[in-house]
N, CA and C atoms as an extended XYZ file, in Angstrom:
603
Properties=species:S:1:pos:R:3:atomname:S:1:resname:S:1:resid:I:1 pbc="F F F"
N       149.916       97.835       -9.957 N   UNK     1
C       148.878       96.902       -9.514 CA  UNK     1
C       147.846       96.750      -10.631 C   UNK     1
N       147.309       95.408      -11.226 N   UNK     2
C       146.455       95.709      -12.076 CA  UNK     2
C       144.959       95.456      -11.718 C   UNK     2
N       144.412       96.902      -11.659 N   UNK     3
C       143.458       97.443      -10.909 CA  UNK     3
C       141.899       96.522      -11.226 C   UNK     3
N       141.772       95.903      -12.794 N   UNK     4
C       140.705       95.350      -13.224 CA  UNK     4
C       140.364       93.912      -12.076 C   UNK     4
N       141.483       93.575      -11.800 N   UNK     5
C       141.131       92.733      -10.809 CA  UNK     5
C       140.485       92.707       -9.205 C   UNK     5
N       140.350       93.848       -9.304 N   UNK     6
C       139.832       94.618       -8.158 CA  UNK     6
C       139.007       95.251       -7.942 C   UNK     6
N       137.859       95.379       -6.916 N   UNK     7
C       136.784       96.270       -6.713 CA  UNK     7
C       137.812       97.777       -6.994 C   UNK     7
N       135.980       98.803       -7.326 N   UNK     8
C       136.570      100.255       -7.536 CA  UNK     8
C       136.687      100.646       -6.070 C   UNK     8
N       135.799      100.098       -4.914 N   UNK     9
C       136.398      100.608       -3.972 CA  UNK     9
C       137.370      100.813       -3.045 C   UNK     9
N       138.315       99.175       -3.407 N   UNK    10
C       139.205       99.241       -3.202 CA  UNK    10
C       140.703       99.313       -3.912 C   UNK    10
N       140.271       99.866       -5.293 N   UNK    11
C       141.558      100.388       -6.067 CA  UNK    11
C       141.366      102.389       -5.373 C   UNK    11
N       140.346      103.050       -5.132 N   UNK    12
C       140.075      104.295       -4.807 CA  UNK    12
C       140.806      104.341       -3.432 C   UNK    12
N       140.591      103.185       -2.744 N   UNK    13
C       141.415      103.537       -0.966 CA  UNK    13
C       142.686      103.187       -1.648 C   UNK    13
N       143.076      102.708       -2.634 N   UNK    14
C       144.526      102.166       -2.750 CA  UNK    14
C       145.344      104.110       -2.935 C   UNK    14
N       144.476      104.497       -4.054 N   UNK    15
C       145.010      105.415       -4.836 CA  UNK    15
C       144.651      106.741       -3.883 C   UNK    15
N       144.049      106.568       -2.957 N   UNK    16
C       143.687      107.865       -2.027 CA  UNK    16
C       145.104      107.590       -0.791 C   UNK    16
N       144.875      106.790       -0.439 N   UNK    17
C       146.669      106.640        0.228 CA  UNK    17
C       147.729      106.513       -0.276 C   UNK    17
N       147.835      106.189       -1.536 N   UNK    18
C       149.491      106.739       -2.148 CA  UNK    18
C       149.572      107.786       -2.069 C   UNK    18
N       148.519      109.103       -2.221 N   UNK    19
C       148.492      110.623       -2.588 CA  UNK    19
C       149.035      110.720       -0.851 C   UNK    19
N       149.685      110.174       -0.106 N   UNK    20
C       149.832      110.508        1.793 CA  UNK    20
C       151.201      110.993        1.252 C   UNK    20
N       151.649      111.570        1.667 N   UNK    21
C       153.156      112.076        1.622 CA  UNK    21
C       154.332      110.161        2.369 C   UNK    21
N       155.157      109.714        1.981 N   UNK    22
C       156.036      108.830        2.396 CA  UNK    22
C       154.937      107.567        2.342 C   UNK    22
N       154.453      107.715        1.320 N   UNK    23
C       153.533      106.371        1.178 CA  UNK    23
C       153.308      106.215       -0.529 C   UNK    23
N       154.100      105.017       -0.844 N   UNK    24
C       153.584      104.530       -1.913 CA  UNK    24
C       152.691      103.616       -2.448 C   UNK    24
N       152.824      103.220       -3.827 N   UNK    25
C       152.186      102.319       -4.077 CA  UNK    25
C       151.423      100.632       -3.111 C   UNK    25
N       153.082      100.743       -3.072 N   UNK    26
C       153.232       99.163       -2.439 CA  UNK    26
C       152.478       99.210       -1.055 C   UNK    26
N       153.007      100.310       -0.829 N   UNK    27
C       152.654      100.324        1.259 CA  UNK    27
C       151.080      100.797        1.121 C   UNK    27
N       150.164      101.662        0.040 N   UNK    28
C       149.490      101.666       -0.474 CA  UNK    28
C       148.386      100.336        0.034 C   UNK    28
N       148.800       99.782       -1.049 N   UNK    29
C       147.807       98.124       -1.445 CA  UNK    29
C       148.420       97.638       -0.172 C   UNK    29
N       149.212       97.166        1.023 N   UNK    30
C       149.479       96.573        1.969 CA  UNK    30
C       148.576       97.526        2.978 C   UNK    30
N       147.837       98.812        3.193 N   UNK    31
C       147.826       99.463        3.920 CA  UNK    31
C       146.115       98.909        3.528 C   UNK    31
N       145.832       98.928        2.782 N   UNK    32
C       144.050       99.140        2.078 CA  UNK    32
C       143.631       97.368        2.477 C   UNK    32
N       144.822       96.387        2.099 N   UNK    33
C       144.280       95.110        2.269 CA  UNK    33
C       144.366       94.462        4.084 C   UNK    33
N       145.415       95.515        4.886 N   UNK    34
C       145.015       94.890        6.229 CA  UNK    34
C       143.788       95.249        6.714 C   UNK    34
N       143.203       96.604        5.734 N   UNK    35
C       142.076       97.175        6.627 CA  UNK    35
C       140.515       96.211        6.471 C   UNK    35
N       140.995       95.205        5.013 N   UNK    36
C       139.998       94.490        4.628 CA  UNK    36
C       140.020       92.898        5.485 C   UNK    36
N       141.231       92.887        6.245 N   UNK    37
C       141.560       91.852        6.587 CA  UNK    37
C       140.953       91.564        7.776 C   UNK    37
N       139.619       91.898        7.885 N   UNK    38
C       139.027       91.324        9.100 CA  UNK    38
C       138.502       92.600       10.034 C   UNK    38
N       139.595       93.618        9.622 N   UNK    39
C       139.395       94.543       10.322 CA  UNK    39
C       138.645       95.744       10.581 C   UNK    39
N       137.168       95.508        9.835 N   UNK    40
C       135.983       96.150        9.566 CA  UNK    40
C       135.958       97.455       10.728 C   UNK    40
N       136.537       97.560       11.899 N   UNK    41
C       135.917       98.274       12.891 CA  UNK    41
C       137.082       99.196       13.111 C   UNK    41
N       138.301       98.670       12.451 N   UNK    42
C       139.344       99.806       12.658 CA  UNK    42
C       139.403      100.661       11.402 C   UNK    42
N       139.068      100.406       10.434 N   UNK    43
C       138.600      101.189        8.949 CA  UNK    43
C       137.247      101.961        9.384 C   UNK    43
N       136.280      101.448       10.205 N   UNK    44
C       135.402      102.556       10.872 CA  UNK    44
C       135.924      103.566       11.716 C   UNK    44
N       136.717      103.193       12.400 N   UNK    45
C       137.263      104.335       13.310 CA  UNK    45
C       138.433      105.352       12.479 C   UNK    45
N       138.664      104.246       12.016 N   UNK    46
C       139.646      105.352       10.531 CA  UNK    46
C       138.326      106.256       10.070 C   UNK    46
N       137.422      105.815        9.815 N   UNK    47
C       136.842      106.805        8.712 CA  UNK    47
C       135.966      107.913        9.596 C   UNK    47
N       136.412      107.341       10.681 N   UNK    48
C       135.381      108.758       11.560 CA  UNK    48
C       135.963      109.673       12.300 C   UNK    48
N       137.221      108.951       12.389 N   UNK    49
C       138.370      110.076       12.663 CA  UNK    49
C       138.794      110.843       11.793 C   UNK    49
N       138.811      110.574       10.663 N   UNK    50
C       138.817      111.721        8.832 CA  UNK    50
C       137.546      112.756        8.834 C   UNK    50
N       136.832      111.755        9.427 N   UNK    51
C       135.522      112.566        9.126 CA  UNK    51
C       135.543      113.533       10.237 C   UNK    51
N       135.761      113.789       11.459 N   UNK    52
C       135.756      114.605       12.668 CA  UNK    52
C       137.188      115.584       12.016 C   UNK    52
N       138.004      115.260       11.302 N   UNK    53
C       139.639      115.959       10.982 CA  UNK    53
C       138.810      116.956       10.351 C   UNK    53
N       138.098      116.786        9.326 N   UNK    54
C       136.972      117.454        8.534 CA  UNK    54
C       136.551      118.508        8.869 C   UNK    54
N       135.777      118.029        9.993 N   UNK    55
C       134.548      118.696       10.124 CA  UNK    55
C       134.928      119.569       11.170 C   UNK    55
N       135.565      119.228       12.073 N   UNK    56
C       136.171      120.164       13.600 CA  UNK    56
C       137.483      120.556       13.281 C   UNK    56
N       138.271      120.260       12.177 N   UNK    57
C       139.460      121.043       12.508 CA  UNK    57
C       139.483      122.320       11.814 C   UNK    57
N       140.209      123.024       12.322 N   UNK    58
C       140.444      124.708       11.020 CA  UNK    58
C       141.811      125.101       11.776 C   UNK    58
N       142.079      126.510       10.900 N   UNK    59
C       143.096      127.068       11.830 CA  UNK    59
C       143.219      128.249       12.614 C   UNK    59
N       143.808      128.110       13.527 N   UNK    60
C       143.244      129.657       14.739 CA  UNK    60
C       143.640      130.553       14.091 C   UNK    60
N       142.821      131.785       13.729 N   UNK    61
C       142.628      133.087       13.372 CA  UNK    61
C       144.031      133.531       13.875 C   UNK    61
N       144.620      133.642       15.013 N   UNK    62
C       145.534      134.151       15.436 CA  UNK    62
C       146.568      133.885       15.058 C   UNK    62
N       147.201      132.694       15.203 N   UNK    63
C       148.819      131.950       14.917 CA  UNK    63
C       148.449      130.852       14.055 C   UNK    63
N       147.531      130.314       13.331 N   UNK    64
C       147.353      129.307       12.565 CA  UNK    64
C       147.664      128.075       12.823 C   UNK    64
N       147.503      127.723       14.140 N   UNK    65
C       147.760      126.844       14.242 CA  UNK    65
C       146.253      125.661       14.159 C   UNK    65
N       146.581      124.451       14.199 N   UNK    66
C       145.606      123.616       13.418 CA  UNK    66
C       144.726      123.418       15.557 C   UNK    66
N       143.443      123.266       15.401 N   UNK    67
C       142.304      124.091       16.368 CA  UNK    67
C       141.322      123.082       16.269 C   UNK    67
N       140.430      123.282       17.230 N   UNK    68
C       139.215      122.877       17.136 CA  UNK    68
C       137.640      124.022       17.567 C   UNK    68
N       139.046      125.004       18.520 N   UNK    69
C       138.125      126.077       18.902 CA  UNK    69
C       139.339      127.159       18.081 C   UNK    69
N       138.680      128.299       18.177 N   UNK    70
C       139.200      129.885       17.300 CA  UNK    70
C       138.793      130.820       18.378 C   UNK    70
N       139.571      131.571       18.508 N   UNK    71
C       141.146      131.290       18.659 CA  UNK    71
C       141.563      130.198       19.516 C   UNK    71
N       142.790      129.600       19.455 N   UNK    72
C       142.759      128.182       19.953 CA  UNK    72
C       143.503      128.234       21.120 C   UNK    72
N       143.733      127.071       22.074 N   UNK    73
C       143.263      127.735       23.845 CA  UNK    73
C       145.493      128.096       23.799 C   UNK    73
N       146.478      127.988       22.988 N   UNK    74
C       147.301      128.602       23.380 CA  UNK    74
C       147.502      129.788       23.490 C   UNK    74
N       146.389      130.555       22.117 N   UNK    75
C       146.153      132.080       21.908 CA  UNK    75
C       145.396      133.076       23.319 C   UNK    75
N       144.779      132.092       23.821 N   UNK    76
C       143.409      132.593       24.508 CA  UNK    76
C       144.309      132.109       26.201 C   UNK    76
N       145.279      131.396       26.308 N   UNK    77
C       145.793      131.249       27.711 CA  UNK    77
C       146.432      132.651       28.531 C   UNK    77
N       145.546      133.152       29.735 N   UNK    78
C       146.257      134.237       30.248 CA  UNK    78
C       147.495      133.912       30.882 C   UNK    78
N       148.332      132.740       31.205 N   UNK    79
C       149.548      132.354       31.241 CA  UNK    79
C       150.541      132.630       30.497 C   UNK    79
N       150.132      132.948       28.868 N   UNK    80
C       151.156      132.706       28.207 CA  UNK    80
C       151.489      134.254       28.104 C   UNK    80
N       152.809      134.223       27.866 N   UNK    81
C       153.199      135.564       27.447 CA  UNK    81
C       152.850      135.840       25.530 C   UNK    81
N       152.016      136.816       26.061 N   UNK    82
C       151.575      136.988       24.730 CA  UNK    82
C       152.442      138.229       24.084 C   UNK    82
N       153.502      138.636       24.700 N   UNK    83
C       154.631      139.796       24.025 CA  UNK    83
C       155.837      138.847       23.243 C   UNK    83
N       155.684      137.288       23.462 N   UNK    84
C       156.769      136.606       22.716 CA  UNK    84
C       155.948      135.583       21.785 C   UNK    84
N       156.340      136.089       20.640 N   UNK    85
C       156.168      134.773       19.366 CA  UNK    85
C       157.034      134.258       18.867 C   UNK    85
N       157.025      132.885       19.168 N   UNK    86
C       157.957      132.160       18.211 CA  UNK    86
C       157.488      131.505       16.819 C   UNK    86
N       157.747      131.290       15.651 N   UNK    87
C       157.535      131.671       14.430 CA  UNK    87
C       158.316      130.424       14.576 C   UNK    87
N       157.155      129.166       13.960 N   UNK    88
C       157.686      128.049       13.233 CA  UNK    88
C       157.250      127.560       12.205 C   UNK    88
N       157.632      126.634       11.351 N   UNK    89
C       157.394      126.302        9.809 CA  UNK    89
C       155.913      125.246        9.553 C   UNK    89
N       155.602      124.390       10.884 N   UNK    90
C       155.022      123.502       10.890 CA  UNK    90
C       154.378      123.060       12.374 C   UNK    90
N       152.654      122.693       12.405 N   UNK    91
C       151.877      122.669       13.130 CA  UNK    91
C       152.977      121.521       14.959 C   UNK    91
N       153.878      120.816       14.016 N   UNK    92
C       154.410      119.653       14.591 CA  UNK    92
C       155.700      120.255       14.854 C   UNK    92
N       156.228      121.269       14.605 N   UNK    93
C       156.969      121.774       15.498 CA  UNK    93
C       157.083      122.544       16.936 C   UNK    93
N       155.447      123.080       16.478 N   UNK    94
C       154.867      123.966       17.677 CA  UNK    94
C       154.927      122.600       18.664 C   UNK    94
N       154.333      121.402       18.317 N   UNK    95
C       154.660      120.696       19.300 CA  UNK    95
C       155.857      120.009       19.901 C   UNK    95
N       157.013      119.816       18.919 N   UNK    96
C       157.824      119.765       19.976 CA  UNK    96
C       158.224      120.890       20.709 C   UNK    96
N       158.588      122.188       20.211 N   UNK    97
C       159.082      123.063       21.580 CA  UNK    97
C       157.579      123.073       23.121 C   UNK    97
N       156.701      122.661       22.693 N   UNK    98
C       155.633      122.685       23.794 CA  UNK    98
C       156.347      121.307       24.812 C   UNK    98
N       156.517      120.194       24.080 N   UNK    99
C       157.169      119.288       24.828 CA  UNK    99
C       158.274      119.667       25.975 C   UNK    99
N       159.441      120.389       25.562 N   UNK   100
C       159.904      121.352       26.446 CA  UNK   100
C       159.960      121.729       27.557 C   UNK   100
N       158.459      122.057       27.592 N   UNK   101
C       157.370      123.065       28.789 CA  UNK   101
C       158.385      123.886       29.479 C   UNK   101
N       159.683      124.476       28.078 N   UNK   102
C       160.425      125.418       28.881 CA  UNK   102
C       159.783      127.098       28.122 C   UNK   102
N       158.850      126.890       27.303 N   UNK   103
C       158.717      128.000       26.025 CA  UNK   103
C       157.184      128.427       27.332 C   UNK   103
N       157.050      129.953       27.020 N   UNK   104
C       155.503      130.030       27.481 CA  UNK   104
C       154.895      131.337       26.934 C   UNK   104
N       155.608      131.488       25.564 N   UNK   105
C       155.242      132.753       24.595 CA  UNK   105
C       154.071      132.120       23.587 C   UNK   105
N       154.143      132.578       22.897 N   UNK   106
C       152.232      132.353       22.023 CA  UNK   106
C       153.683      132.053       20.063 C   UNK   106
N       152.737      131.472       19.342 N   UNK   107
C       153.486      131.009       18.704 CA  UNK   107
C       152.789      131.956       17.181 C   UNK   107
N       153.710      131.516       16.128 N   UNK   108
C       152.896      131.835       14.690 CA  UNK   108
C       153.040      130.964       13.946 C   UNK   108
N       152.519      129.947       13.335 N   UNK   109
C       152.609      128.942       11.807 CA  UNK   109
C       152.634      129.703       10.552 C   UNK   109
N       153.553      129.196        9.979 N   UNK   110
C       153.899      129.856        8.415 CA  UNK   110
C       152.919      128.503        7.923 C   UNK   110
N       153.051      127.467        7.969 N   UNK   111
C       153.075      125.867        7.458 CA  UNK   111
C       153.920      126.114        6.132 C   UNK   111
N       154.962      125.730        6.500 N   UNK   112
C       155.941      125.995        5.236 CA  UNK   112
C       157.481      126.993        5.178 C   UNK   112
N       158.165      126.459        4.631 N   UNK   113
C       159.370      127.324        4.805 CA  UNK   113
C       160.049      127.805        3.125 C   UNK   113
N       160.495      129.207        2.668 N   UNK   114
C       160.549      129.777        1.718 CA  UNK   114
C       161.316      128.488        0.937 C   UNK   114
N       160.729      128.258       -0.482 N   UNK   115
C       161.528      127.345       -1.266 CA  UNK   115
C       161.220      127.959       -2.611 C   UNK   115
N       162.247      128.658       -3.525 N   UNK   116
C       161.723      129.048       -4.865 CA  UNK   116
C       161.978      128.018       -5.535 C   UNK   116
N       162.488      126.933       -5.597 N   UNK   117
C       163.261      125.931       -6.705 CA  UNK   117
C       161.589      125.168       -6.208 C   UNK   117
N       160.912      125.094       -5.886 N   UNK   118
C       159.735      124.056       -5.043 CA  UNK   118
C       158.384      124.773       -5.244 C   UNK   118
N       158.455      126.038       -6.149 N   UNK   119
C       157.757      127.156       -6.208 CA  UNK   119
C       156.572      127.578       -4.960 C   UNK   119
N       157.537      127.471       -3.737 N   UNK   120
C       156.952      128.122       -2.456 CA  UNK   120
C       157.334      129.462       -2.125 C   UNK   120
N       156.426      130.784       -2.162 N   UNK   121
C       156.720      132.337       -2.450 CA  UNK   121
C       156.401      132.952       -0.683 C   UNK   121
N       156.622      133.568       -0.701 N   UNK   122
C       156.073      134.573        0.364 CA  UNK   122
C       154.624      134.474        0.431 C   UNK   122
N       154.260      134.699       -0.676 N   UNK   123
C       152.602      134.929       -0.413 CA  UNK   123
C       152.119      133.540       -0.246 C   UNK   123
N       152.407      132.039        0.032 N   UNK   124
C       152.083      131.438       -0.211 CA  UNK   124
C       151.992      130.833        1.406 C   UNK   124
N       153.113      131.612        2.188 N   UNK   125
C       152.752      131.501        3.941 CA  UNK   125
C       152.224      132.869        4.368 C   UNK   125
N       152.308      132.067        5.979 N   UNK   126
C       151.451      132.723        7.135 CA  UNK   126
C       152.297      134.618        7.121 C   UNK   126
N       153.219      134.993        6.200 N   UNK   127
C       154.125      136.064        6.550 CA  UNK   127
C       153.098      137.715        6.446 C   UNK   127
N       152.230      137.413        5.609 N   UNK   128
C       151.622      138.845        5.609 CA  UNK   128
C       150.608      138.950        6.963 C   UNK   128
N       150.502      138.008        7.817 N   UNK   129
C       149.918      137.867        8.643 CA  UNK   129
C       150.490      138.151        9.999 C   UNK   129
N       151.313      137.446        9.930 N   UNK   130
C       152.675      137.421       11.152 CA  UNK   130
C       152.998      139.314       11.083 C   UNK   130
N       152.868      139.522       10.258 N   UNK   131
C       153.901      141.303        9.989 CA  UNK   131
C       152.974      142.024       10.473 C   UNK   131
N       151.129      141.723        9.950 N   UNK   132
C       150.248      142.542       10.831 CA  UNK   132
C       150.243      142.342       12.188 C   UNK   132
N       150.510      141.349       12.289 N   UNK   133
C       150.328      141.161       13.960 CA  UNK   133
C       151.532      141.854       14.748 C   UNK   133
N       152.252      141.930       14.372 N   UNK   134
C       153.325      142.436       14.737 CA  UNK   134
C       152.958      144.467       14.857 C   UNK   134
N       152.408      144.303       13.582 N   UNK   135
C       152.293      146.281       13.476 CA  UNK   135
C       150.788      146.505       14.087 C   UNK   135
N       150.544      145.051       14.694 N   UNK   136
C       149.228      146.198       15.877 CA  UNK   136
C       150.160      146.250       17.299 C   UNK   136
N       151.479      146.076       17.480 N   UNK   137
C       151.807      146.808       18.398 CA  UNK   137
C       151.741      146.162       20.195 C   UNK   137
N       151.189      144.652       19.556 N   UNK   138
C       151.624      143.791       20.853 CA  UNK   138
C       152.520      142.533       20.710 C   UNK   138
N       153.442      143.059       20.232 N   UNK   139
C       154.871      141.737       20.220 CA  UNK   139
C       155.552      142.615       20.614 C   UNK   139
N       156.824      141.898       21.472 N   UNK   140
C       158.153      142.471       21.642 CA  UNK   140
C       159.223      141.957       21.345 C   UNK   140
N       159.468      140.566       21.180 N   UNK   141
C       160.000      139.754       20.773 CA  UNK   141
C       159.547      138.739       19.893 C   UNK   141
N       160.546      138.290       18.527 N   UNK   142
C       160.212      137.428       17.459 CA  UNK   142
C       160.890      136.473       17.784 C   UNK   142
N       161.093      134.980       17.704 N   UNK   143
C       161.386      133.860       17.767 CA  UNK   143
C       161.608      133.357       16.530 C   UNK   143
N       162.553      133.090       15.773 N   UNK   144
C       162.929      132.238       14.458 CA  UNK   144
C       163.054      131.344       14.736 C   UNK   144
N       162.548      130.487       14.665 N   UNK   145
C       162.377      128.666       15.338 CA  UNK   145
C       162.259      128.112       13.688 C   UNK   145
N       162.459      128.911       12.627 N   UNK   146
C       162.603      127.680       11.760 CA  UNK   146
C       163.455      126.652       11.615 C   UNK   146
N       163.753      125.178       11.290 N   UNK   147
C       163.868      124.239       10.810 CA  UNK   147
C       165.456      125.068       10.341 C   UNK   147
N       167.077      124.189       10.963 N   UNK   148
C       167.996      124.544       10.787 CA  UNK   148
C       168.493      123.833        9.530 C   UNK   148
N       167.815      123.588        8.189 N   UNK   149
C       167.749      123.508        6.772 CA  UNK   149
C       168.471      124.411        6.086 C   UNK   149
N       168.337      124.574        4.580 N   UNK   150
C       168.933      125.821        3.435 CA  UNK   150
C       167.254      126.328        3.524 C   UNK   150
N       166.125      125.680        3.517 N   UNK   151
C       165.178      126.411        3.757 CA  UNK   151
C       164.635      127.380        4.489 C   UNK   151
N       164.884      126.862        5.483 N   UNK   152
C       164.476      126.978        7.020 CA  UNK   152
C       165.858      128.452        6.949 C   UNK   152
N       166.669      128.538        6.945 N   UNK   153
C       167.833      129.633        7.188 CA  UNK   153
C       167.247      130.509        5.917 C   UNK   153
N       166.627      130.569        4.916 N   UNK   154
C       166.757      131.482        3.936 CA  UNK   154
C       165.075      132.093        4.387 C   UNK   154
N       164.187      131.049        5.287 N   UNK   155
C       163.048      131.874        5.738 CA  UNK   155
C       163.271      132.871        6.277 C   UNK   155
N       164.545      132.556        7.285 N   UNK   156
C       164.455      133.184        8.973 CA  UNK   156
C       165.418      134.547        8.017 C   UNK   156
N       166.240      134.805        7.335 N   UNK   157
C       166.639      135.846        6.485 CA  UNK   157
C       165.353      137.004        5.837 C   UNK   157
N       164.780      135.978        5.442 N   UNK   158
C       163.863      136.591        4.734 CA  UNK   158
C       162.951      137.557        5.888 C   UNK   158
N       162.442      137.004        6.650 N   UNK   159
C       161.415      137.166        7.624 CA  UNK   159
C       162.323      138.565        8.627 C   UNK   159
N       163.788      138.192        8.709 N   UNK   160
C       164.601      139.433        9.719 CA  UNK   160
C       164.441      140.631        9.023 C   UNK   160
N       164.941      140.259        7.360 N   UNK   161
C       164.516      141.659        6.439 CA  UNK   161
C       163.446      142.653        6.505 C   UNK   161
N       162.181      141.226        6.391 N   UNK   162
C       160.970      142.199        6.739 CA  UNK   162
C       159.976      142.785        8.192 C   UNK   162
N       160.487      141.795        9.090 N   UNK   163
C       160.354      142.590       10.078 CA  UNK   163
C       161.047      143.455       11.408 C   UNK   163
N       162.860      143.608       10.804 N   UNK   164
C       163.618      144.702       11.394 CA  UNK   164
C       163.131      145.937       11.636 C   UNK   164
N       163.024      146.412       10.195 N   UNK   165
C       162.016      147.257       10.153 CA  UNK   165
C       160.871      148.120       11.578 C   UNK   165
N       160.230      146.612       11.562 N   UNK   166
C       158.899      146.982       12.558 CA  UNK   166
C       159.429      147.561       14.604 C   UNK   166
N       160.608      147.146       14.771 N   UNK   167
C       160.981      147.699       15.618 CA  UNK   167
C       160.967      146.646       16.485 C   UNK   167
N       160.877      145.539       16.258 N   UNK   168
C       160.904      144.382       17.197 CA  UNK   168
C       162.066      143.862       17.456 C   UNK   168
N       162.124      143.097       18.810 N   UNK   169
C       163.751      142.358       19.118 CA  UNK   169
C       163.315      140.869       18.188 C   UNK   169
N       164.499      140.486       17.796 N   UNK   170
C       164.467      139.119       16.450 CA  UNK   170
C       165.531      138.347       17.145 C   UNK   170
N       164.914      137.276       17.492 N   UNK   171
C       166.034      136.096       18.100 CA  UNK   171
C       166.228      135.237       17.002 C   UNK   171
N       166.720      134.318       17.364 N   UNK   172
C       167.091      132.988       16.463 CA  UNK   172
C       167.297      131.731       17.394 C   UNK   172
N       166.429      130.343       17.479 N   UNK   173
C       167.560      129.730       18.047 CA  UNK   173
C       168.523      129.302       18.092 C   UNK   173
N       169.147      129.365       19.359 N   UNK   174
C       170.502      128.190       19.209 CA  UNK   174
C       170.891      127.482       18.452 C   UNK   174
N       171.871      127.381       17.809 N   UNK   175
C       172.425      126.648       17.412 CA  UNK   175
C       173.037      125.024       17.883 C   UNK   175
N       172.085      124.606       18.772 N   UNK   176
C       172.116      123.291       19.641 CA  UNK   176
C       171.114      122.478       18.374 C   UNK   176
N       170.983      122.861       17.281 N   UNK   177
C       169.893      121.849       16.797 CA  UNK   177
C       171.345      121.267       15.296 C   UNK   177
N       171.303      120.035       14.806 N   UNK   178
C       171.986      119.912       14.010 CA  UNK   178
C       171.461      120.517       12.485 C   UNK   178
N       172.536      121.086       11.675 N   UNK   179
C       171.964      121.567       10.267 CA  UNK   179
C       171.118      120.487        9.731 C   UNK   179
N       170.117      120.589        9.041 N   UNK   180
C       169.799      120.042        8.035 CA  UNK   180
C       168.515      119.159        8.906 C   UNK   180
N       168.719      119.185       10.179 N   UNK   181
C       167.563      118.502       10.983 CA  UNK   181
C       166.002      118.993       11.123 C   UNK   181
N       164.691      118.260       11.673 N   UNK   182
C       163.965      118.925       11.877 CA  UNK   182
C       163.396      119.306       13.577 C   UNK   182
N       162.863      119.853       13.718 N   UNK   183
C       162.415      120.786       15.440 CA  UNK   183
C       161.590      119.205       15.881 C   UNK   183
N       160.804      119.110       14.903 N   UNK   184
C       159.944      117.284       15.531 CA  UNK   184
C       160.566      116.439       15.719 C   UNK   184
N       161.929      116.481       15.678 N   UNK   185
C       162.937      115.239       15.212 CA  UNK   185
C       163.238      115.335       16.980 C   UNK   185
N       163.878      116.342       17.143 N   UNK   186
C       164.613      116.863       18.119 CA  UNK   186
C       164.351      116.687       19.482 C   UNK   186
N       164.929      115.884       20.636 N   UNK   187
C       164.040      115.581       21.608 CA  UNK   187
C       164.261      117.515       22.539 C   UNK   187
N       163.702      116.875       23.996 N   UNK   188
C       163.515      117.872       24.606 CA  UNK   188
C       164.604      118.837       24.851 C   UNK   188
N       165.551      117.893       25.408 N   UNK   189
C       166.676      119.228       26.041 CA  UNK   189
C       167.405      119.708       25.443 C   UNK   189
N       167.314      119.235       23.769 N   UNK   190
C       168.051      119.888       22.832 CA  UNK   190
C       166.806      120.886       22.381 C   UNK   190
N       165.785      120.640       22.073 N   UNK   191
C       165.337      121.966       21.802 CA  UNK   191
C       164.956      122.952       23.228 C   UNK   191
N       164.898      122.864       24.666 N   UNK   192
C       165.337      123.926       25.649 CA  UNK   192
C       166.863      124.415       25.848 C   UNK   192
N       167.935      123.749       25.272 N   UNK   193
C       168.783      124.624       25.179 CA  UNK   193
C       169.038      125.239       23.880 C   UNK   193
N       167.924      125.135       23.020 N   UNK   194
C       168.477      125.539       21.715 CA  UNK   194
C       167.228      127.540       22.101 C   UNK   194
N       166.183      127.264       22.884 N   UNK   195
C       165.459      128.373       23.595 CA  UNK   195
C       166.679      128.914       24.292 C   UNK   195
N       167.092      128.665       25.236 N   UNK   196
C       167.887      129.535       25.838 CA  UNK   196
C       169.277      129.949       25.232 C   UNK   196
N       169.670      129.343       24.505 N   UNK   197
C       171.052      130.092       23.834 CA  UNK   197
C       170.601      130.916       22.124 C   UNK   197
N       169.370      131.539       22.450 N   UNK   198
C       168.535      132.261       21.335 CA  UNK   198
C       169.512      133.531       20.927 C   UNK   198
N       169.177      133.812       20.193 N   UNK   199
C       170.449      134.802       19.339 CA  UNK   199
C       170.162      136.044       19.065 C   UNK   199
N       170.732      137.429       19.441 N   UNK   200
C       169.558      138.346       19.059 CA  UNK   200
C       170.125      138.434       17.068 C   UNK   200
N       168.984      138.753       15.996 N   UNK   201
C       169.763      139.273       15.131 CA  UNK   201
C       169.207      140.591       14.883 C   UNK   201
């Protein structure tokens, strides 16, 4: 795009939405010019909904998941069974197995699944966290709900290694999800039978 022809403020919204993950250039400048197109009040509500993402979101102390209160109300529900965690890669997976409403264990976010070729390490997720929680001695069961990927399978390896060890039962789900797919992708009754045909390893 040649930018001289253009306000800086709107080459900056151009170049602040290409940086979106599945958004380029093009969709970029088509995305920045409908918002100019009359549409003054939905670019306000855009910008105050960024601004509230800001300012009210964080992640719960407990399972990391993305919050507005700490600990956040799945951690803090006396409903949930808090002796089962299921351990997923991404804030948007926790929501589809919630879709479900067959799961009613307390969850953990890595945000991310082991990739060395992508230089994503251990220390770089939720895992030194997940392992303490585990060695204060109120889990009984682990949930591998990662993402049935080469990623997602070399986490849930990784993660059995290090917390066999701790004395916990280690499921896996089912194998009802297709390889290479993701848990958000997945509607409901494939991910409740992919919960109930859980695997011990």
């Amino acid at each position: 795009m040649y930018t001289a022809a253009l306000p800086a403020s709107v080459v900056e919204l151009t170049e602040t939405l290409s940086a979106l993950p599945g958004i380029g250039p093009k969709t970029a400048s088509r995305l920045a010019f409908f918002l100019l197109r009359g549409k003054s009040e939905l670019a306000l509500r855009l910008a105050e909904a960024l601004k509230g993402l800001v300012e009210r979101t964080r992640f719960c102390s407990i399972c990391y998941n993305v919050t507005e209160a700490d600990p956040c109300p799945i951690c803090t529900n006396p409903a949930r069974n808090q002796r089962m965690v299921c351990v997923v890669e991404e804030p948007l997976d926790l929501l589809a197995l919630e879709r479900t409403d067959q799961y009613h264990g307390v969850y953990h976010v890595l945000h991310g699944a082991l990739s060395p070729m992508e230089g994503v390490f251990a220390e770089d997720l939720r895992i030194n966290e997940l392992e303490a929680r585990i060695r204060r001695g109120d889990v009984e069961e682990v949930i591998l709900a990662t993402n049935p990927t080469s990623e997602g399978d070399y986490t849930a390896a990784y993660l059995l290694q290090r917390l066999k060890p701790l004395g916990v039962r280690i499921t896996r789900l089912g194998r009802g999800l297709p390889m290479g797919g993701d848990l958000e992708y997945a509607d409901a009754v494939t991910l409740m039978r992919a919960l109930e045909s859980r695997q011990e390893l």
